[in-house]
ChimeraX commands (.cxc) that place a marker at each C-alpha (Angstrom):
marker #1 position 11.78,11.64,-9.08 radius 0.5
marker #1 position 9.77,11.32,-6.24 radius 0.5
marker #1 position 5.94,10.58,-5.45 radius 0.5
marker #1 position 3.61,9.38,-2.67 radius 0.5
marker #1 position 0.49,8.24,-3.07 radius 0.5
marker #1 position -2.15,8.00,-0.40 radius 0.5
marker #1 position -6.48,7.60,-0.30 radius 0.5
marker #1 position -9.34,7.09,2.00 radius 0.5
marker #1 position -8.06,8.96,4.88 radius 0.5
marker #1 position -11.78,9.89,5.48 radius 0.5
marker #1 position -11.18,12.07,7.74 radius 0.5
marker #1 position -13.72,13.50,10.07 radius 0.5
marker #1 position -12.67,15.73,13.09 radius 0.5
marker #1 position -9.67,16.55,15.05 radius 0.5
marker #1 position -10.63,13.46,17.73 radius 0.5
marker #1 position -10.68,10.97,15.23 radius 0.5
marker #1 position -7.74,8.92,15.60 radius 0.5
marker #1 position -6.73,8.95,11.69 radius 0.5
marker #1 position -6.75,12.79,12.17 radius 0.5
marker #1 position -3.37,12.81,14.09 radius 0.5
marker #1 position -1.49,10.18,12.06 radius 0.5
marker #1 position -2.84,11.92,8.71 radius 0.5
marker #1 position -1.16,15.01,10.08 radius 0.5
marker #1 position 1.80,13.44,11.30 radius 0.5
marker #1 position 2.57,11.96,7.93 radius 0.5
marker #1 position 2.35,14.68,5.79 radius 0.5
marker #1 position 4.35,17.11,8.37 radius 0.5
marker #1 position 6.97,14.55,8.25 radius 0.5
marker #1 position 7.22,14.18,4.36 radius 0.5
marker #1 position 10.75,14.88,3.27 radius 0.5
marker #1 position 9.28,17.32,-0.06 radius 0.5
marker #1 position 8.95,14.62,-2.24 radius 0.5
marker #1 position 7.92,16.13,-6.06 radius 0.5
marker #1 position 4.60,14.63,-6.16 radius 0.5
marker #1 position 1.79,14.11,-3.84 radius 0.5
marker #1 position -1.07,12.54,-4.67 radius 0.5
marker #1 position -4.08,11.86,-3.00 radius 0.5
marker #1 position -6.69,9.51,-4.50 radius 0.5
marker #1 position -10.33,10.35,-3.26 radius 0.5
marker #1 position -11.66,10.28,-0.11 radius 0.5
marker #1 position -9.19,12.03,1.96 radius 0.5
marker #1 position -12.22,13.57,3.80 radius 0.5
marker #1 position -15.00,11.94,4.92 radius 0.5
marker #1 position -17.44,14.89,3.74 radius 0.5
marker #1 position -16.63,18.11,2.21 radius 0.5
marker #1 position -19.55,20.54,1.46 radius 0.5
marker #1 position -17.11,23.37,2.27 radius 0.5
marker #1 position -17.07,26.63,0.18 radius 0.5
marker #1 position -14.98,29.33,-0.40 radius 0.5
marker #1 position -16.41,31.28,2.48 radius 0.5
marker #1 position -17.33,28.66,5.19 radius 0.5
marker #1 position -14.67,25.34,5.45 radius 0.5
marker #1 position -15.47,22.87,8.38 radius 0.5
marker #1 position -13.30,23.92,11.15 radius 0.5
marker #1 position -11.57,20.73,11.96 radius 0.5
marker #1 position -10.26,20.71,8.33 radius 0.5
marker #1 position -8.12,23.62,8.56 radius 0.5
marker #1 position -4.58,22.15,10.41 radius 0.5
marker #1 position -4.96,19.58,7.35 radius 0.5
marker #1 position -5.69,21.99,4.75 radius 0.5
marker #1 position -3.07,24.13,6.04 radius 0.5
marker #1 position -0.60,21.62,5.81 radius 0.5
marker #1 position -1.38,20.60,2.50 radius 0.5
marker #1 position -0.75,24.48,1.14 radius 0.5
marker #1 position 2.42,24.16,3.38 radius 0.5
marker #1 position 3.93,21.62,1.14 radius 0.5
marker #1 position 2.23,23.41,-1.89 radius 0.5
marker #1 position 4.65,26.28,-0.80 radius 0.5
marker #1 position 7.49,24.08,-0.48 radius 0.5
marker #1 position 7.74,23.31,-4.15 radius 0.5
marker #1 position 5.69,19.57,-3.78 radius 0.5
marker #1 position 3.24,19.23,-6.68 radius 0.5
marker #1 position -0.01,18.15,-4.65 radius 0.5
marker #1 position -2.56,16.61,-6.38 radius 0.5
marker #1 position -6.05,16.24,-4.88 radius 0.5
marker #1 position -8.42,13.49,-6.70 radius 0.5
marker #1 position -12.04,13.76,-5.77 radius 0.5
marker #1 position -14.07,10.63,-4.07 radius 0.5
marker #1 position -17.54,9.25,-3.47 radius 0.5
marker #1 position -17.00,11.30,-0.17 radius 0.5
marker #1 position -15.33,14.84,-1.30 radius 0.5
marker #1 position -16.26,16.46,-4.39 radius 0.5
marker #1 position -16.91,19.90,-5.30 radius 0.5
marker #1 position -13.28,20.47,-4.32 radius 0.5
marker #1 position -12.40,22.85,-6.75 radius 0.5
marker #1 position -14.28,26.39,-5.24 radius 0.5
marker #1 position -11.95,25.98,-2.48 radius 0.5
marker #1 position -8.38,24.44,-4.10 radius 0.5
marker #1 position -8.86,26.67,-7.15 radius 0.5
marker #1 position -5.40,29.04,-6.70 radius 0.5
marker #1 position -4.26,27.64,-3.61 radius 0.5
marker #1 position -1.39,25.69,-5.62 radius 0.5
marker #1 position -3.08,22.78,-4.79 radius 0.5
marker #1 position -4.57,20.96,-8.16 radius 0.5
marker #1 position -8.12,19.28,-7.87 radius 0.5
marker #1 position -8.93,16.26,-10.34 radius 0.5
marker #1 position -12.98,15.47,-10.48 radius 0.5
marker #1 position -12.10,11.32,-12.04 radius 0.5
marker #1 position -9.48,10.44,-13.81 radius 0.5
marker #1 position -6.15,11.38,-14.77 radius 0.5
marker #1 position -2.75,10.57,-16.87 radius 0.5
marker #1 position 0.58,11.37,-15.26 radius 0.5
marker #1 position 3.78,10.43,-16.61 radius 0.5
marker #1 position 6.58,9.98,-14.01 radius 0.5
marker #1 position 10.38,9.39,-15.01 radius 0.5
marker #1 position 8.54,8.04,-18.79 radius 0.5
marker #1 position 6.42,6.07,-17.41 radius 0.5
marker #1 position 2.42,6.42,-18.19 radius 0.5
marker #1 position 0.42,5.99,-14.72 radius 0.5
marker #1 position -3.31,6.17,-15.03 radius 0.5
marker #1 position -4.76,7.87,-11.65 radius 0.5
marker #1 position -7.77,7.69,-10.27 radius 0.5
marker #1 position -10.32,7.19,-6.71 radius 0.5
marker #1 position -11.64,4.28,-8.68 radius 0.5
marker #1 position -15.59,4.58,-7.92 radius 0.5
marker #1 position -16.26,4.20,-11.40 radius 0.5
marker #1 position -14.71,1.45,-12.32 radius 0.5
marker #1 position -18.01,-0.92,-10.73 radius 0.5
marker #1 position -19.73,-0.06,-14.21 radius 0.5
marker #1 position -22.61,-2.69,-13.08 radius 0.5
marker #1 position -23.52,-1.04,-9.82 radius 0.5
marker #1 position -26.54,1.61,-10.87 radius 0.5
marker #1 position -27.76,2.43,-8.30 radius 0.5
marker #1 position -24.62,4.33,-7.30 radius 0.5
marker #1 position -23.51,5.28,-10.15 radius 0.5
marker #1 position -27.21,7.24,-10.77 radius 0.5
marker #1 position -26.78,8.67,-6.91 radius 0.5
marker #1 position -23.51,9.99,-7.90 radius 0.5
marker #1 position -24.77,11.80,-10.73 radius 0.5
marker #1 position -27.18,13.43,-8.83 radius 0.5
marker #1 position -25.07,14.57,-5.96 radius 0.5
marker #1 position -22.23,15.92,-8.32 radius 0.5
marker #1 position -25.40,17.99,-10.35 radius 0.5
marker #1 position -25.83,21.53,-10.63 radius 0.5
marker #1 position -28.57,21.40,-9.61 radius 0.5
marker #1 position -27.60,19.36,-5.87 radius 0.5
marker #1 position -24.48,21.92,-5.48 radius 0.5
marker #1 position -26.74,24.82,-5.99 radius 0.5
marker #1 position -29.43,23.85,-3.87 radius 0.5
marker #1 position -27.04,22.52,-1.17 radius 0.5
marker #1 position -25.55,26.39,-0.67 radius 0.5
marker #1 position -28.85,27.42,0.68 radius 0.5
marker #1 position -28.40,25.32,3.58 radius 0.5
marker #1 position -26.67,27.02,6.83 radius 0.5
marker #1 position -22.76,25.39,7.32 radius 0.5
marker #1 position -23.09,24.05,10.59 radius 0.5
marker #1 position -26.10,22.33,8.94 radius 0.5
marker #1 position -24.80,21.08,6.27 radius 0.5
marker #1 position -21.68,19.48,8.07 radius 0.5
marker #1 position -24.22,17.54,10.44 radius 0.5
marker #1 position -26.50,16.18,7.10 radius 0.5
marker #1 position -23.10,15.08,5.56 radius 0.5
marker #1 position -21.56,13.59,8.32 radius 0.5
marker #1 position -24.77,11.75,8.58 radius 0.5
marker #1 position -24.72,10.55,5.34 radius 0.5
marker #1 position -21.15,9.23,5.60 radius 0.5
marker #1 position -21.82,6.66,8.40 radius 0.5
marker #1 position -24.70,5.72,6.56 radius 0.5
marker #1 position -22.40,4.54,3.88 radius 0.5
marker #1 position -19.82,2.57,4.66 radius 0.5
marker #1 position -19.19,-0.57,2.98 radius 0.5
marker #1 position -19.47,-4.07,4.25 radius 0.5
marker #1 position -15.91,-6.16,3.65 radius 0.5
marker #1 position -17.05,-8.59,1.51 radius 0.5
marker #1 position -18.38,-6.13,-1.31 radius 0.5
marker #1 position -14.81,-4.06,-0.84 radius 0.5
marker #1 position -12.80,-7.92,-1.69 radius 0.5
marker #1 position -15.70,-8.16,-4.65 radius 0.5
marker #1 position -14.21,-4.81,-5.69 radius 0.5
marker #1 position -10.90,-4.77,-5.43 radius 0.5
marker #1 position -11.24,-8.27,-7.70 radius 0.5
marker #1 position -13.17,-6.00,-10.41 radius 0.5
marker #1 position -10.57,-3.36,-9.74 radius 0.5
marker #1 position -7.40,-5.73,-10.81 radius 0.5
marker #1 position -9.19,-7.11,-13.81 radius 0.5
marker #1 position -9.66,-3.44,-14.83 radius 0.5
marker #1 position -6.12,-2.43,-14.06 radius 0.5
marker #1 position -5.10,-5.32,-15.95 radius 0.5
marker #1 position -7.10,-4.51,-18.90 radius 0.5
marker #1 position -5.30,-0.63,-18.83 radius 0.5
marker #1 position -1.43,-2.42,-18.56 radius 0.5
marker #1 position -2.37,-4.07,-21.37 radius 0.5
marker #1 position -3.16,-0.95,-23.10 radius 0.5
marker #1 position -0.12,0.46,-22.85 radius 0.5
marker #1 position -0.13,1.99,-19.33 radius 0.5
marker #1 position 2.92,1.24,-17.09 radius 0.5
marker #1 position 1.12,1.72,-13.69 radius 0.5
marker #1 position -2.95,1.76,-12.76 radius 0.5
marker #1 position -3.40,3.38,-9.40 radius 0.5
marker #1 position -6.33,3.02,-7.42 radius 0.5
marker #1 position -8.16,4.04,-3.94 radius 0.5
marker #1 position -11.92,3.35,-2.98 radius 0.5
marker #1 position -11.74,-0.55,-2.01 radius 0.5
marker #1 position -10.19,-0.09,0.62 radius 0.5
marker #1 position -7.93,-2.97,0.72 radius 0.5
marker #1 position -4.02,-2.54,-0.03 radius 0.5
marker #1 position -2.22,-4.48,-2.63 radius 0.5
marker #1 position 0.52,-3.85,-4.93 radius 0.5
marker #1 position 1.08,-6.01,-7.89 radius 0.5
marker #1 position 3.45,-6.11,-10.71 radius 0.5
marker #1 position 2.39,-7.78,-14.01 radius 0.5
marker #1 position 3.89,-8.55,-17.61 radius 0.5
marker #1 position 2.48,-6.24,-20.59 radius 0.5
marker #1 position 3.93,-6.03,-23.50 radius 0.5
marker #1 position 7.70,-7.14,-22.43 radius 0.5
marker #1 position 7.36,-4.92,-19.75 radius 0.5
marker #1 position 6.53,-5.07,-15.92 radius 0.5
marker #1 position 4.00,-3.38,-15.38 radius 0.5
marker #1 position 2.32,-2.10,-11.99 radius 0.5
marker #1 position -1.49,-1.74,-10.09 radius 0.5
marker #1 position -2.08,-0.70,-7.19 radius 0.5
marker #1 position -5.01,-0.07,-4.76 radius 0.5
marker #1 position -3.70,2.00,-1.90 radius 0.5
marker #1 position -5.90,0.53,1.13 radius 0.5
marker #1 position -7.13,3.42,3.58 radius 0.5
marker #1 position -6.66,4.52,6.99 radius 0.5
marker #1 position -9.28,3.80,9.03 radius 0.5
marker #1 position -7.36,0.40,9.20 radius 0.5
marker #1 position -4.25,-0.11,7.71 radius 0.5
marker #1 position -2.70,3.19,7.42 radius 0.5
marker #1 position -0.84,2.36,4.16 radius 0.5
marker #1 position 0.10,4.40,1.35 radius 0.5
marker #1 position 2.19,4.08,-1.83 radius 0.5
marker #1 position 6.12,5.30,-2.44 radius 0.5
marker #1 position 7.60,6.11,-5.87 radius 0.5
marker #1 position 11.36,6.77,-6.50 radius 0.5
marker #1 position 13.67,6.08,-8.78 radius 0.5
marker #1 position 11.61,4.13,-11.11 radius 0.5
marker #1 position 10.39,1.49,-8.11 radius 0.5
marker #1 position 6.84,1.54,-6.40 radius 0.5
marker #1 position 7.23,0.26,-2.67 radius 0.5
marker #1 position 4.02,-0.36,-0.67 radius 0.5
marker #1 position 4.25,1.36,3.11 radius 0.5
marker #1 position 2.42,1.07,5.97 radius 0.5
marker #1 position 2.40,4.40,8.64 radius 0.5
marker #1 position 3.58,3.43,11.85 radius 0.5
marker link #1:1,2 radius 0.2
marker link #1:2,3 radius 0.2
marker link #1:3,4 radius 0.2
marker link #1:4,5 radius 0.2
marker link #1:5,6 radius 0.2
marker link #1:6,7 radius 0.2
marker link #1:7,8 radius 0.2
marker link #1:8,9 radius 0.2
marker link #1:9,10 radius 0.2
marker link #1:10,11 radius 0.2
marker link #1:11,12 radius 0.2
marker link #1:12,13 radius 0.2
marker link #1:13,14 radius 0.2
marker link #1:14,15 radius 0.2
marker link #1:15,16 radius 0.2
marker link #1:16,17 radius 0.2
marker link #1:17,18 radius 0.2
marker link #1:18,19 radius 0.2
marker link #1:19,20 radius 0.2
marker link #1:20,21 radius 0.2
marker link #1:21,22 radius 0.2
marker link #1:22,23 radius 0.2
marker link #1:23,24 radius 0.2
marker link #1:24,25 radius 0.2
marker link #1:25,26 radius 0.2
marker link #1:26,27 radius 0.2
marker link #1:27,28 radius 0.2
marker link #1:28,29 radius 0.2
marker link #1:29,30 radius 0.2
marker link #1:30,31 radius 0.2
marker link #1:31,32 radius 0.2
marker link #1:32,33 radius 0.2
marker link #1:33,34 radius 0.2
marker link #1:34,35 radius 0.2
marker link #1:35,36 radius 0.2
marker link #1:36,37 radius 0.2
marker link #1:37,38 radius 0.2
marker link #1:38,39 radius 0.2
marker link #1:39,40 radius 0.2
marker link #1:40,41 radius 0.2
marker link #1:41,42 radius 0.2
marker link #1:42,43 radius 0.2
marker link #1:43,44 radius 0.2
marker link #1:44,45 radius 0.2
marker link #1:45,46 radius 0.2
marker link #1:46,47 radius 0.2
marker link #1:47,48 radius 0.2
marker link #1:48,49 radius 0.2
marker link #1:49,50 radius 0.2
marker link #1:50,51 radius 0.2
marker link #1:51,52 radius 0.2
marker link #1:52,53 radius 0.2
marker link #1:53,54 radius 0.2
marker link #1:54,55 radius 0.2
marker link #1:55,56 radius 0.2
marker link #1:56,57 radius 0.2
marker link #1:57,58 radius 0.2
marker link #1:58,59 radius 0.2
marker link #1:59,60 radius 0.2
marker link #1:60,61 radius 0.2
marker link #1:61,62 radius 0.2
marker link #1:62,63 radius 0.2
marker link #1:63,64 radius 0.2
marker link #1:64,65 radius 0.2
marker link #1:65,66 radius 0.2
marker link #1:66,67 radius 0.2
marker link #1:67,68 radius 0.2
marker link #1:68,69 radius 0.2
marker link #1:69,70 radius 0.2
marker link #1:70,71 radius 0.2
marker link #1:71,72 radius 0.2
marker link #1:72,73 radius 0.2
marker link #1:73,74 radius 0.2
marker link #1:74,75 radius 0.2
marker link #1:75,76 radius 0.2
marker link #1:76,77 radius 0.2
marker link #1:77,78 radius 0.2
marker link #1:78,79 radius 0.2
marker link #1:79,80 radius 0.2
marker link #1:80,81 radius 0.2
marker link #1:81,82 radius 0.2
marker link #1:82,83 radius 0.2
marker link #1:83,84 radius 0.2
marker link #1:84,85 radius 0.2
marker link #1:85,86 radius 0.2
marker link #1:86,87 radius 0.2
marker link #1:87,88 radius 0.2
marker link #1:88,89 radius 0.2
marker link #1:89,90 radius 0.2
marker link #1:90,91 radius 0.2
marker link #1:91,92 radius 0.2
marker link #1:92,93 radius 0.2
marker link #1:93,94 radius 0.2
marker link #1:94,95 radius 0.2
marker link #1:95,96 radius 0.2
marker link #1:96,97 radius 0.2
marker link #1:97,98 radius 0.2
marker link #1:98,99 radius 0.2
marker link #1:99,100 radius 0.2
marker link #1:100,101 radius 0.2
marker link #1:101,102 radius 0.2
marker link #1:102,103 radius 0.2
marker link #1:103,104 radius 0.2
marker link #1:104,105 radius 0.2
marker link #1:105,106 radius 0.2
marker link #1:106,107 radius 0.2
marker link #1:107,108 radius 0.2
marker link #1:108,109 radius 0.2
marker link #1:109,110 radius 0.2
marker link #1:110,111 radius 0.2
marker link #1:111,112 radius 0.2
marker link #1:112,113 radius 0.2
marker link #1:113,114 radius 0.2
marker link #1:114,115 radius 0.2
marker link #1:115,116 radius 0.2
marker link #1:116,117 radius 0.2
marker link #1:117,118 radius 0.2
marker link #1:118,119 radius 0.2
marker link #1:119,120 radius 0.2
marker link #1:120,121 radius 0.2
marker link #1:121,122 radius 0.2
marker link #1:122,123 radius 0.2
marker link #1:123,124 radius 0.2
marker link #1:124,125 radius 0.2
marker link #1:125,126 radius 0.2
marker link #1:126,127 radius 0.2
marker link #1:127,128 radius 0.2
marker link #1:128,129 radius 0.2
marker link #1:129,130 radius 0.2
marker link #1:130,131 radius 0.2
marker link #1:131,132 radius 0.2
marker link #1:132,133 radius 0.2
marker link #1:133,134 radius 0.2
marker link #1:134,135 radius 0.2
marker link #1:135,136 radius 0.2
marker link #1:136,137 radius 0.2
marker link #1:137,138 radius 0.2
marker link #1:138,139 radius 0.2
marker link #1:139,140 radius 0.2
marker link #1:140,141 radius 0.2
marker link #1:141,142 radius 0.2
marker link #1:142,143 radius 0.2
marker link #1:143,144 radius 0.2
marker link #1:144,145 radius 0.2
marker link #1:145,146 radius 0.2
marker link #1:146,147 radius 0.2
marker link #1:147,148 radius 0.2
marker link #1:148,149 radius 0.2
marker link #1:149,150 radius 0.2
marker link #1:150,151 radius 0.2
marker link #1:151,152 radius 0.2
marker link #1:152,153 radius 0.2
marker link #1:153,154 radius 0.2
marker link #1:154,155 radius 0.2
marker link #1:155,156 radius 0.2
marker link #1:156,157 radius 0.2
marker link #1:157,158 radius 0.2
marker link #1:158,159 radius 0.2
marker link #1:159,160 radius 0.2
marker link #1:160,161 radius 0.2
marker link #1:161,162 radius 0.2
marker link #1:162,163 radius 0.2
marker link #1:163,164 radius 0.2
marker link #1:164,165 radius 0.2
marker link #1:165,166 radius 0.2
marker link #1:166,167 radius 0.2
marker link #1:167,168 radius 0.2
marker link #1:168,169 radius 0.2
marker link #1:169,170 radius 0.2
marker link #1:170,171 radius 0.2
marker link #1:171,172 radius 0.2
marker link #1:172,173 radius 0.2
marker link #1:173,174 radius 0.2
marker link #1:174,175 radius 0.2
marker link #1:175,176 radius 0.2
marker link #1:176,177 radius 0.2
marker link #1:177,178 radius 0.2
marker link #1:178,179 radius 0.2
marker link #1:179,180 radius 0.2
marker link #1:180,181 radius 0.2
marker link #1:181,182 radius 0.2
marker link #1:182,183 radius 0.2
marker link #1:183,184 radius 0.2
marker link #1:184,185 radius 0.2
marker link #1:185,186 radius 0.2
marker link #1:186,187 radius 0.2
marker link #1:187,188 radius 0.2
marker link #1:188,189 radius 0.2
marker link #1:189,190 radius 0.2
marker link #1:190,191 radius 0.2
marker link #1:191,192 radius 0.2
marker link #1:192,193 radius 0.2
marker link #1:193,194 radius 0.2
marker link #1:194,195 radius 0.2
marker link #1:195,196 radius 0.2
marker link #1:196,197 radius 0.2
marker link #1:197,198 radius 0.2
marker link #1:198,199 radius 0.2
marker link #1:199,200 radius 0.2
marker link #1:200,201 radius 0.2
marker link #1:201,202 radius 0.2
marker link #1:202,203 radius 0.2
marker link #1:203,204 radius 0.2
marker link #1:204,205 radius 0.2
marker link #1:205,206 radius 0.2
marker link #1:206,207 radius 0.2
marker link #1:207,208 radius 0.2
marker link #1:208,209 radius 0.2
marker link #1:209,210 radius 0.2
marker link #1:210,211 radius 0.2
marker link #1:211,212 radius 0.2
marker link #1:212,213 radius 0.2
marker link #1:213,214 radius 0.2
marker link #1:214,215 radius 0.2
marker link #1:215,216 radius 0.2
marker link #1:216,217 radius 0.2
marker link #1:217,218 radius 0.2
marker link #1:218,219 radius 0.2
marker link #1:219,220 radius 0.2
marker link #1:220,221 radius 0.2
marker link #1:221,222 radius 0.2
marker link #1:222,223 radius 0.2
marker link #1:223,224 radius 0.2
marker link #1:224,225 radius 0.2
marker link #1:225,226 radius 0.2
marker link #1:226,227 radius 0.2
marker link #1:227,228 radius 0.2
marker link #1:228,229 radius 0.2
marker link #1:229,230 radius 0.2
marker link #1:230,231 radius 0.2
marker link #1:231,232 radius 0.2
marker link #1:232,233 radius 0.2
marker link #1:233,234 radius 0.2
marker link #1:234,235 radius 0.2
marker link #1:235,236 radius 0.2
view
């Protein structure tokens, strides 16, 4: 068995220098069984069945590519792309809104973006209830594409995330993967933070794993499973 894990590719347009090495990668993936990617893999989505943001397509393309090719891709929603599911739904590719339990080769692997695990920060955790709403998606279809793209593109610099809250994070992060290895999960998989780390701890008489996969903007790293090992890689 197989697997690769990658997040926070946030990708924006074809000139943005993640766009090319995103696209490299996954055109030179050798069909492993699983790929997952853990939130964020675009910096905005607000796509639809009807209208997707044109830069997207080469990398949505490629995805289905590998979809065709027998690899099991597995798309997790972020704080950046949600409402993924209009346009994945029956493309092969499957869409995950939080969180998620996969077992590979017997072992239990708990999956997620990781955006919830900050339990004490309200203030997003109340915006992100509002912008996954009904009511938000519905009243966000009203507004022309081209639109749309700019207000959400907008919003996404707006956002970003100074380093010293990300290290604050990924420390809440571990304690909360440690928490789930004790608990009888094998591996804890994370994105979000930002910052790459893989770390193998004792549970139960076992070793156990938890990862955060780090991002692209900066380190280009992502996370390979095979034959029962995790290995921590950085994209050259």
């Amino acid at each position: 068995m197989k697997a690769v894990f990658l997040s926070d590719t946030h990708l924006k347009n074809a000139a943005d220098p993640a766009y090319g090495s995103v696209l490299g990668f996954l055109k030179s993936l050798d069909c492993p069984d699983h790929l997952f990617i853990l939130g964020d893999f675009f910096d905005f989505w607000f796509c639809d069945t009807a209208h997707v943001y044109p830069d997207f397509q080469p990398i949505i393309n490629e995805l289905k590519r590998l979809a065709s090719a027998g690899v099991r891709v597995h798309l997790f929603e972020g704080n950046h792309d949600f409402f993924l599911n209009d346009y994945f739904a029956g493309t092969g590719i499957e869409v995950f809104p939080e969180w998620a339990d996969f077992r590979l080769d017997g072992r239990l692997l708990l999956l997620s973006h990781g955006d919830l695990v900050d339990t004490e920060d309200k203030g997003y955790l109340f915006l992100r209830k509002v912008l996954r709403s009904e009511a938000f998606y519905g009243f966000q279809k009203f507004i022309p594409p081209k639109l749309r793209w700019m207000l959400a593109a907008a919003c996404s610099n707006a956002s970003k995330e100074i380093p010293e809250k990300r290290t604050a994070l990924a420390r809440k992060m571990e304690e909360f993967g440690r928490a789930r290895l004790e608990s009888g999960y094998d591996a804890v998989i994370l994105g979000h933070c930002h910052l790459p780390s893989l770390k193998e701890f004792a549970a139960g008489g076992k070793a156990k794993v938890f990862c955060t996969l780090g991002d692209w903007l900066i380190h280009f790293s992502y996370l390979e499973y095979e034959s029962g090992s995790f290995r921590l890689c950085f994209w050259k």
